[in-house]
C-alpha positions as CSV (number, residue, x, y, z in Angstrom):
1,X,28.0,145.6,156.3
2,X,24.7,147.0,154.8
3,X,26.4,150.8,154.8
4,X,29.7,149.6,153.0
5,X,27.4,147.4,150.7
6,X,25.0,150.5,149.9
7,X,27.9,153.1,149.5
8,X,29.5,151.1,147.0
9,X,26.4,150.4,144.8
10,X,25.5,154.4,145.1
11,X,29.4,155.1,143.8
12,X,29.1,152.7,141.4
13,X,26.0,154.5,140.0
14,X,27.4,157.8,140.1
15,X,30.5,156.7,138.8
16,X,28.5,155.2,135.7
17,X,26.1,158.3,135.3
18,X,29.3,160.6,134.9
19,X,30.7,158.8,132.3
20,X,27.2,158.2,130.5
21,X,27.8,162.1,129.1
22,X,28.3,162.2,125.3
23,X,31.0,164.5,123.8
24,X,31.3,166.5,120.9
25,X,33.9,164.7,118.5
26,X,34.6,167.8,116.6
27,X,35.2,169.8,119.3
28,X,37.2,167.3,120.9
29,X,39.8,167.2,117.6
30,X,40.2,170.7,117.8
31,X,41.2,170.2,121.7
32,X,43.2,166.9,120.7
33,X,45.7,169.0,117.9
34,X,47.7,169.6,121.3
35,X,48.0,166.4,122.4
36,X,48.6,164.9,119.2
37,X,52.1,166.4,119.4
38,X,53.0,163.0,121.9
39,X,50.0,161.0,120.8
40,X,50.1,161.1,117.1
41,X,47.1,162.5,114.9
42,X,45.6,159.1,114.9
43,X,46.4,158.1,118.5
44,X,49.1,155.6,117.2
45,X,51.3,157.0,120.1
46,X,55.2,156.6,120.1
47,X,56.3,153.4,122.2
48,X,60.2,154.2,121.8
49,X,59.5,158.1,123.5
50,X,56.8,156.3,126.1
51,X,53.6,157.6,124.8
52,X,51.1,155.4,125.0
53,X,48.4,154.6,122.0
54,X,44.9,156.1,122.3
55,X,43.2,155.0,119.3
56,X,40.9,151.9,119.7
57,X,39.8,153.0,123.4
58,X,36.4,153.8,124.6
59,X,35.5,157.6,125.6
60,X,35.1,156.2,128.6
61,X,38.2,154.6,129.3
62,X,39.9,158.1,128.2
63,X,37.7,160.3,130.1
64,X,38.4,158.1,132.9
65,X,42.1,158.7,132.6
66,X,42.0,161.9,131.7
67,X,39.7,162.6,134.9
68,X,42.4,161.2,137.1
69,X,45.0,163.0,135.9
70,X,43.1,166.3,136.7
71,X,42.5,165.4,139.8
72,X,46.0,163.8,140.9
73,X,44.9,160.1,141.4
74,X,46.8,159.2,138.0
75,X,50.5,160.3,138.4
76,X,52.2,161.6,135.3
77,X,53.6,165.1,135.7
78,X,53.1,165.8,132.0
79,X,49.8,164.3,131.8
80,X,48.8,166.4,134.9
81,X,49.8,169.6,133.7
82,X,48.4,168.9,130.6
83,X,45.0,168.4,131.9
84,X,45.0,170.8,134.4
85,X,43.3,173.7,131.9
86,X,40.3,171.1,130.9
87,X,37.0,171.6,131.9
88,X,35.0,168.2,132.3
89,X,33.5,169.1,129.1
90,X,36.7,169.4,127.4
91,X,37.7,166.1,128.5
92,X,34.5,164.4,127.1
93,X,34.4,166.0,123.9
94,X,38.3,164.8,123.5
95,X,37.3,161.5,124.9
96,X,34.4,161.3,122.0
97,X,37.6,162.1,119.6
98,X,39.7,159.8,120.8
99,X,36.9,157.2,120.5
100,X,36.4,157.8,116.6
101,X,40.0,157.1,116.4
102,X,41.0,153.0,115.2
């Protein structure tokens, strides 16, 4: 029970260190122009095509998502092949974006 106990709290803290790392905002519009085409310029999204709104979401919360769908353990086919070209410092800097946006 002490190993499961420990492992958790040592994923928990890398988990939390990960997602600690700032991004650059203005890098991350210049990467977000491409996924505005779905998303909108302002993250406003488009419910009746099924893209979801952005805007009023932490950096966090979009790195996090963005993060899964690189790595497969979010499934969206589009999504996926859209981030498969992002480096993690991509993602963060369009994660700091997405954050600026209300």
């Amino acid at each position: 029970m002490k190993k499961i106990v420990m492992s958790v709290v040592a994923l928990a803290m890398v988990a939390g260190f990960g997602s600690a790392v700032a991004g650059d905002a203005a890098a991350g519009k210049a990467k977000f122009a491409v996924c505005s085409g779905c998303h909108g310029a302002t993250g406003a999204g488009n419910a009746a095509l099924g893209y979801p709104k952005l805007a009023g979401q932490s950096a966090a919360d979009i790195y996090g998502k963005l993060s899964g769908y690189k790595s497969g353990a979010r499934q969206n086919a589009t999504m996926q092949a859209m981030t498969a070209g992002l480096s993690d410092a991509d993602m963060h800097n369009i994660a700091a974006h997405v954050a600026t946006l209300k």
